[in-house]
N, C-alpha and C positions, 0 to 999 in steps of 0.2 A: 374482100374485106381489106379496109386501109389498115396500115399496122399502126399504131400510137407511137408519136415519142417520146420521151422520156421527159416526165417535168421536171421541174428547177426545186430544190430543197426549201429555199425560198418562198414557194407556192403553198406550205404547208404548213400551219400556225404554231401547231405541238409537234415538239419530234420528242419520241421516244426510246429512250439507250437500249440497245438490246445485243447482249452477247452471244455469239453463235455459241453450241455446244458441239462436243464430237460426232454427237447422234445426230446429229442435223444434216450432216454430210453424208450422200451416196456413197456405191459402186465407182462412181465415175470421178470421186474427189471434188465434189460441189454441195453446197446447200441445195436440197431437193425439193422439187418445185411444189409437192405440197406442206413443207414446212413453210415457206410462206403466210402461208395463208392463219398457221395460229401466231406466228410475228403480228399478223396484220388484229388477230382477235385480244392479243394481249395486249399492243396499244391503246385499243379501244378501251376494253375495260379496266386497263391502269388507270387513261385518263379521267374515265366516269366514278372511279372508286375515288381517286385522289380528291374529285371535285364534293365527293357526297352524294353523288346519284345515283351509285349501285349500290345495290343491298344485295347481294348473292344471297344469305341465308333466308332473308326473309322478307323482301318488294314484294309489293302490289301487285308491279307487272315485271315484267321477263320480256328480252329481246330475244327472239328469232331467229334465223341468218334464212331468208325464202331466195335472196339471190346473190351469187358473187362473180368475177372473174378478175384473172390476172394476167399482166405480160410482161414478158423477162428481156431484159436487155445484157445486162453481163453475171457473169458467176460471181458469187459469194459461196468463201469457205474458210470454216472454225482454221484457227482462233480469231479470226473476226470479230472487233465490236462495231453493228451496226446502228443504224435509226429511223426508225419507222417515223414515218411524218404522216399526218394526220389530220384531216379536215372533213366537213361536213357540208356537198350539196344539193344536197335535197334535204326540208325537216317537213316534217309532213303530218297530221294530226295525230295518227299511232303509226309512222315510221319514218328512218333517217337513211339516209344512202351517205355513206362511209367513202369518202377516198382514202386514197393509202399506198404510200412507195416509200420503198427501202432505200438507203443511201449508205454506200461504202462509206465508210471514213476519209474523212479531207476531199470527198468526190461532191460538186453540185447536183450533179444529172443522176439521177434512179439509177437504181440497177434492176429494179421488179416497180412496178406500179398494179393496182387494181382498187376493187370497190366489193363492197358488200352492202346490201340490205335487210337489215333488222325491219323486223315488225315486231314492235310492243303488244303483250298481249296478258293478258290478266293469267296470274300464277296458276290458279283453281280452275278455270274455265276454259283455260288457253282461247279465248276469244279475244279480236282485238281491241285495245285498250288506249286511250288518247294519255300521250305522254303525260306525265308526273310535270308537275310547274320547276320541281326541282333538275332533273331530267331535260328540261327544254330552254331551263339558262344558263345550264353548264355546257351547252352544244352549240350556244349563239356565239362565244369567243371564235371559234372552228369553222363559222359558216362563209361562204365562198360563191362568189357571185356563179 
């Protein structure tokens, strides 16, 4: 397996502030590597709330997460303000594949990067569901060749 490098802050259209808290930190005196992963989920849903295309209490349709992974290049640890950066590509009829890397402060290069895939899928039926028009023009600012 190649390992990834790290991409550029740059690479990433929305970044999103995000302060570490105590809890975030191990044993070992680091941000622990499945706290990442809700950095990476509250990104996403900041940015879709902010734009009007989540309804948590009461959408149509609900995203998924069917796939994710991540890779770490250096520690992050509280009191930390970091920034998740945030782009989209893959958009897909009912689903979007998510990039996503953290960036220390004052730092260009990642210090975590990864991706997740949601699939949109209707609330009641949980089957899946072609994106909301509102949902799939707040994702086109994000998208990435």
């Amino acid at each position: 397996m190649t390992r990834p490098t790290p991409h550029a802050r740059a690479d990433y259209p929305y970044q999103h502030p995000t302060p570490t808290r105590w809890a975030d930190n191990d044993v070992y005196g680091h941000v622990n590597n499945v706290t990442y992963y809700a950095y990476f989920d509250t990104a996403v849903n900041a940015y879709l709330a902010a734009q009007g295309a989540l309804d948590i209490q009461s959408g149509a349709v609900i995203g998924l997460v069917v796939e994710t992974g991540c890779s770490y290049f250096a520690p992050a640890a509280f009191p930390e303000v970091l920034s998740v950066g945030v782009r989209v590509s893959s958009l897909g009829r009912s689903s979007v594949r998510y990039e996503l890397a953290v960036f220390r402060e004052g730092e260009a290069a990642a210090c975590a990067q990864g991706h997740f895939v949601h699939v949109y899928v209707d609330r009641q039926t949980r089957r899946p569901a072609e994106l909301p028009d509102v949902l799939r023009t707040a994702l086109q600012p994000l998208r990435v060749p």
